[in-house]
C-alpha positions in Angstrom: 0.0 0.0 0.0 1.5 3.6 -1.0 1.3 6.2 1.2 1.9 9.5 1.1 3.3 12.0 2.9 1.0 13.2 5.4 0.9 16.5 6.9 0.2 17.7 10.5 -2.8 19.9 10.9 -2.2 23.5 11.0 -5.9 25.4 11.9 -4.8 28.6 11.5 -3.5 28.4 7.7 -5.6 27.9 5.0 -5.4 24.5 3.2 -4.4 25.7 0.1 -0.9 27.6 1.6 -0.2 24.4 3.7 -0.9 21.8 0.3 1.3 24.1 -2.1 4.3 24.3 1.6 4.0 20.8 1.9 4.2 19.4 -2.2 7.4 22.0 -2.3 8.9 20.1 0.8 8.0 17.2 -0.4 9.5 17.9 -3.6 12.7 19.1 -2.0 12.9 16.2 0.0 12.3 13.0 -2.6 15.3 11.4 -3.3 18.4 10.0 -2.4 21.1 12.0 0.2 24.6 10.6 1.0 25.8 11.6 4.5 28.5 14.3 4.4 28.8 14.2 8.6 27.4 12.8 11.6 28.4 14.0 14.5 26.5 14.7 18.4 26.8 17.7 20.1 26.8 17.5 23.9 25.4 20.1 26.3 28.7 20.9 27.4 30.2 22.0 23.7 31.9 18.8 22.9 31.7 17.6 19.9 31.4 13.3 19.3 31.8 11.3 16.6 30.2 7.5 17.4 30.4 6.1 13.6 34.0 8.1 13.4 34.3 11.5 11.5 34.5 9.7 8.0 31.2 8.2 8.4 29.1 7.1 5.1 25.4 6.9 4.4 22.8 7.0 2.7 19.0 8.0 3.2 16.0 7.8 0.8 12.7 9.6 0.5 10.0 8.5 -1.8 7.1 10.4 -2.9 5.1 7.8 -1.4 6.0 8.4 1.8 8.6 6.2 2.8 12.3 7.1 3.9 15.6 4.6 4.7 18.3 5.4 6.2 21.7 3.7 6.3 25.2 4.8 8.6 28.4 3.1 8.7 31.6 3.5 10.0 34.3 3.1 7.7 36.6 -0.1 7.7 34.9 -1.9 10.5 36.8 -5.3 10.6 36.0 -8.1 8.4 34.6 -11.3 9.7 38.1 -13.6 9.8 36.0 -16.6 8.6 34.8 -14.8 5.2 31.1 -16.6 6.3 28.5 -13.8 7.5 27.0 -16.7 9.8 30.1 -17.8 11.8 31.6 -14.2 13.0 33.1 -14.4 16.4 30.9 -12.2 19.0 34.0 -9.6 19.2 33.3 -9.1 15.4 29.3 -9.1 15.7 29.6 -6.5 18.3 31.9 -4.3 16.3 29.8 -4.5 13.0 27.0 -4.0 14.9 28.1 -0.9 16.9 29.2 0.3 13.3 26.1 1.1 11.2 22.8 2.0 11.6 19.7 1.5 9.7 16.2 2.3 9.7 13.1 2.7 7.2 9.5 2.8 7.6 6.6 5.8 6.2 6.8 9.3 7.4 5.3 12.3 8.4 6.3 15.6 7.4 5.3 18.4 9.8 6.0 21.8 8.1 5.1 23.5 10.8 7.6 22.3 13.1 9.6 21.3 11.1 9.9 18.1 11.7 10.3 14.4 10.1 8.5 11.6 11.9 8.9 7.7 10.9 7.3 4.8 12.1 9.9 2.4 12.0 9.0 -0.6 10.6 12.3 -2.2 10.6 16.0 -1.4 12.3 19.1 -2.8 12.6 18.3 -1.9 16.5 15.4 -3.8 17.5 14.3 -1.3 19.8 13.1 1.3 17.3 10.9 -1.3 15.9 7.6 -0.5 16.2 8.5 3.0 17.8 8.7 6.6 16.0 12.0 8.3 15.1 11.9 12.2 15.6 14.1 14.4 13.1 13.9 18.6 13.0 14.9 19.0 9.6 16.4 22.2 7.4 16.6 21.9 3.5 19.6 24.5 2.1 19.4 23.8 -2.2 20.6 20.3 -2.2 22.1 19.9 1.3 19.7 18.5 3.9 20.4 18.7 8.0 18.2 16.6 10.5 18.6 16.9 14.0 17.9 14.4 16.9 15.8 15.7 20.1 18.2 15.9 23.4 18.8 12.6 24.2 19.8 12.0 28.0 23.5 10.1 27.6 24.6 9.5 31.2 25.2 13.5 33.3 24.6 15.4 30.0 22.5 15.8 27.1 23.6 15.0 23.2 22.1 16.1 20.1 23.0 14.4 16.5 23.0 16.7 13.8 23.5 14.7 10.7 24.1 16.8 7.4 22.7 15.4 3.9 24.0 16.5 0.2 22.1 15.4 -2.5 22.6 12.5 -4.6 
Protein backbone atom coordinates (compact mmCIF):
# COMPACT_ATOMS: atom_id res chain seq x y z
CA UNK A 1 0.00 0.00 0.00
CA UNK A 2 1.48 3.61 -0.99
CA UNK A 3 1.33 6.21 1.23
CA UNK A 4 1.89 9.53 1.11
CA UNK A 5 3.31 11.99 2.87
CA UNK A 6 0.99 13.24 5.45
CA UNK A 7 0.88 16.54 6.86
CA UNK A 8 0.24 17.68 10.45
CA UNK A 9 -2.79 19.90 10.92
CA UNK A 10 -2.16 23.49 11.02
CA UNK A 11 -5.87 25.41 11.86
CA UNK A 12 -4.79 28.60 11.49
CA UNK A 13 -3.51 28.41 7.74
CA UNK A 14 -5.65 27.86 5.05
CA UNK A 15 -5.41 24.52 3.23
CA UNK A 16 -4.43 25.67 0.08
CA UNK A 17 -0.91 27.64 1.59
CA UNK A 18 -0.21 24.43 3.67
CA UNK A 19 -0.92 21.77 0.32
CA UNK A 20 1.27 24.13 -2.13
CA UNK A 21 4.25 24.33 1.62
CA UNK A 22 3.95 20.81 1.95
CA UNK A 23 4.23 19.37 -2.17
CA UNK A 24 7.43 21.97 -2.29
CA UNK A 25 8.95 20.12 0.77
CA UNK A 26 7.99 17.24 -0.43
CA UNK A 27 9.54 17.86 -3.57
CA UNK A 28 12.65 19.11 -1.96
CA UNK A 29 12.90 16.20 0.01
CA UNK A 30 12.27 13.01 -2.58
CA UNK A 31 15.33 11.38 -3.26
CA UNK A 32 18.41 10.03 -2.41
CA UNK A 33 21.07 11.98 0.16
CA UNK A 34 24.63 10.64 1.03
CA UNK A 35 25.77 11.65 4.53
CA UNK A 36 28.53 14.31 4.43
CA UNK A 37 28.79 14.21 8.64
CA UNK A 38 27.38 12.83 11.57
CA UNK A 39 28.42 14.02 14.51
CA UNK A 40 26.55 14.66 18.38
CA UNK A 41 26.76 17.73 20.09
CA UNK A 42 26.80 17.46 23.86
CA UNK A 43 25.41 20.10 26.27
CA UNK A 44 28.69 20.92 27.44
CA UNK A 45 30.18 21.99 23.71
CA UNK A 46 31.85 18.77 22.92
CA UNK A 47 31.68 17.57 19.89
CA UNK A 48 31.40 13.29 19.29
CA UNK A 49 31.80 11.27 16.62
CA UNK A 50 30.19 7.51 17.42
CA UNK A 51 30.41 6.11 13.65
CA UNK A 52 34.02 8.13 13.38
CA UNK A 53 34.27 11.51 11.52
CA UNK A 54 34.55 9.71 8.05
CA UNK A 55 31.19 8.17 8.44
CA UNK A 56 29.13 7.11 5.06
CA UNK A 57 25.38 6.89 4.35
CA UNK A 58 22.80 7.03 2.70
CA UNK A 59 19.04 7.99 3.22
CA UNK A 60 15.97 7.76 0.79
CA UNK A 61 12.66 9.64 0.47
CA UNK A 62 10.04 8.54 -1.81
CA UNK A 63 7.14 10.42 -2.92
CA UNK A 64 5.14 7.79 -1.39
CA UNK A 65 5.99 8.36 1.84
CA UNK A 66 8.61 6.22 2.82
CA UNK A 67 12.33 7.06 3.87
CA UNK A 68 15.56 4.62 4.72
CA UNK A 69 18.31 5.44 6.21
CA UNK A 70 21.73 3.72 6.32
CA UNK A 71 25.24 4.76 8.64
CA UNK A 72 28.38 3.09 8.73
CA UNK A 73 31.59 3.47 10.03
CA UNK A 74 34.31 3.11 7.72
CA UNK A 75 36.62 -0.06 7.74
CA UNK A 76 34.89 -1.89 10.46
CA UNK A 77 36.82 -5.28 10.63
CA UNK A 78 36.01 -8.12 8.37
CA UNK A 79 34.62 -11.33 9.70
CA UNK A 80 38.14 -13.65 9.77
CA UNK A 81 35.98 -16.64 8.59
CA UNK A 82 34.77 -14.79 5.20
CA UNK A 83 31.14 -16.59 6.29
CA UNK A 84 28.49 -13.80 7.49
CA UNK A 85 27.04 -16.69 9.75
CA UNK A 86 30.12 -17.84 11.79
CA UNK A 87 31.59 -14.24 13.05
CA UNK A 88 33.06 -14.35 16.45
CA UNK A 89 30.88 -12.18 18.95
CA UNK A 90 33.99 -9.64 19.16
CA UNK A 91 33.26 -9.09 15.38
CA UNK A 92 29.26 -9.14 15.69
CA UNK A 93 29.56 -6.55 18.31
CA UNK A 94 31.93 -4.31 16.30
CA UNK A 95 29.84 -4.51 13.03
CA UNK A 96 26.97 -4.00 14.92
CA UNK A 97 28.10 -0.89 16.87
CA UNK A 98 29.20 0.33 13.27
CA UNK A 99 26.05 1.12 11.23
CA UNK A 100 22.84 1.97 11.63
CA UNK A 101 19.74 1.51 9.70
CA UNK A 102 16.15 2.30 9.66
CA UNK A 103 13.06 2.73 7.19
CA UNK A 104 9.47 2.81 7.57
CA UNK A 105 6.62 5.84 6.21
CA UNK A 106 6.79 9.26 7.36
CA UNK A 107 5.25 12.27 8.37
CA UNK A 108 6.29 15.62 7.40
CA UNK A 109 5.28 18.43 9.85
CA UNK A 110 6.05 21.81 8.09
CA UNK A 111 5.12 23.54 10.82
CA UNK A 112 7.56 22.34 13.11
CA UNK A 113 9.59 21.29 11.12
CA UNK A 114 9.88 18.13 11.66
CA UNK A 115 10.28 14.39 10.09
CA UNK A 116 8.53 11.59 11.94
CA UNK A 117 8.95 7.71 10.87
CA UNK A 118 7.30 4.79 12.06
CA UNK A 119 9.89 2.38 12.02
CA UNK A 120 8.96 -0.64 10.56
CA UNK A 121 12.35 -2.18 10.59
CA UNK A 122 15.98 -1.44 12.32
CA UNK A 123 19.09 -2.81 12.64
CA UNK A 124 18.32 -1.88 16.46
CA UNK A 125 15.43 -3.84 17.53
CA UNK A 126 14.28 -1.30 19.80
CA UNK A 127 13.12 1.25 17.28
CA UNK A 128 10.85 -1.28 15.89
CA UNK A 129 7.55 -0.52 16.24
CA UNK A 130 8.45 3.00 17.77
CA UNK A 131 8.69 6.60 16.00
CA UNK A 132 12.01 8.27 15.05
CA UNK A 133 11.93 12.25 15.56
CA UNK A 134 14.15 14.41 13.05
CA UNK A 135 13.89 18.57 12.99
CA UNK A 136 14.89 19.05 9.64
CA UNK A 137 16.43 22.17 7.37
CA UNK A 138 16.58 21.90 3.51
CA UNK A 139 19.62 24.54 2.09
CA UNK A 140 19.39 23.79 -2.19
CA UNK A 141 20.60 20.25 -2.20
CA UNK A 142 22.06 19.88 1.30
CA UNK A 143 19.74 18.52 3.90
CA UNK A 144 20.45 18.65 7.99
CA UNK A 145 18.24 16.61 10.47
CA UNK A 146 18.64 16.94 14.03
CA UNK A 147 17.92 14.44 16.88
CA UNK A 148 15.84 15.67 20.09
CA UNK A 149 18.19 15.90 23.41
CA UNK A 150 18.79 12.55 24.22
CA UNK A 151 19.83 11.97 28.03
CA UNK A 152 23.52 10.09 27.62
CA UNK A 153 24.63 9.50 31.19
CA UNK A 154 25.22 13.53 33.27
CA UNK A 155 24.55 15.36 29.97
CA UNK A 156 22.47 15.82 27.06
CA UNK A 157 23.62 15.00 23.24
CA UNK A 158 22.11 16.11 20.11
CA UNK A 159 23.04 14.42 16.50
CA UNK A 160 22.97 16.65 13.82
CA UNK A 161 23.46 14.74 10.74
CA UNK A 162 24.15 16.78 7.41
CA UNK A 163 22.68 15.36 3.91
CA UNK A 164 24.02 16.48 0.24
CA UNK A 165 22.12 15.39 -2.49
CA UNK A 166 22.64 12.51 -4.63
Amino acid sequence: MCRQFTIASAPWREDAAMEDEHARTIRQLTGVWRLLSSEFRTSNGDVLYPLGEDAVGQAIFTESGYMSGQLMRQNRPLFASGDQASGTDAEFRAAMQGYIAYYGPCEVDVDSKTITTAVEGSLFPGWVGGKQLRYYELYDDQLVLRTPPIRYGDIEITGVLTWERR
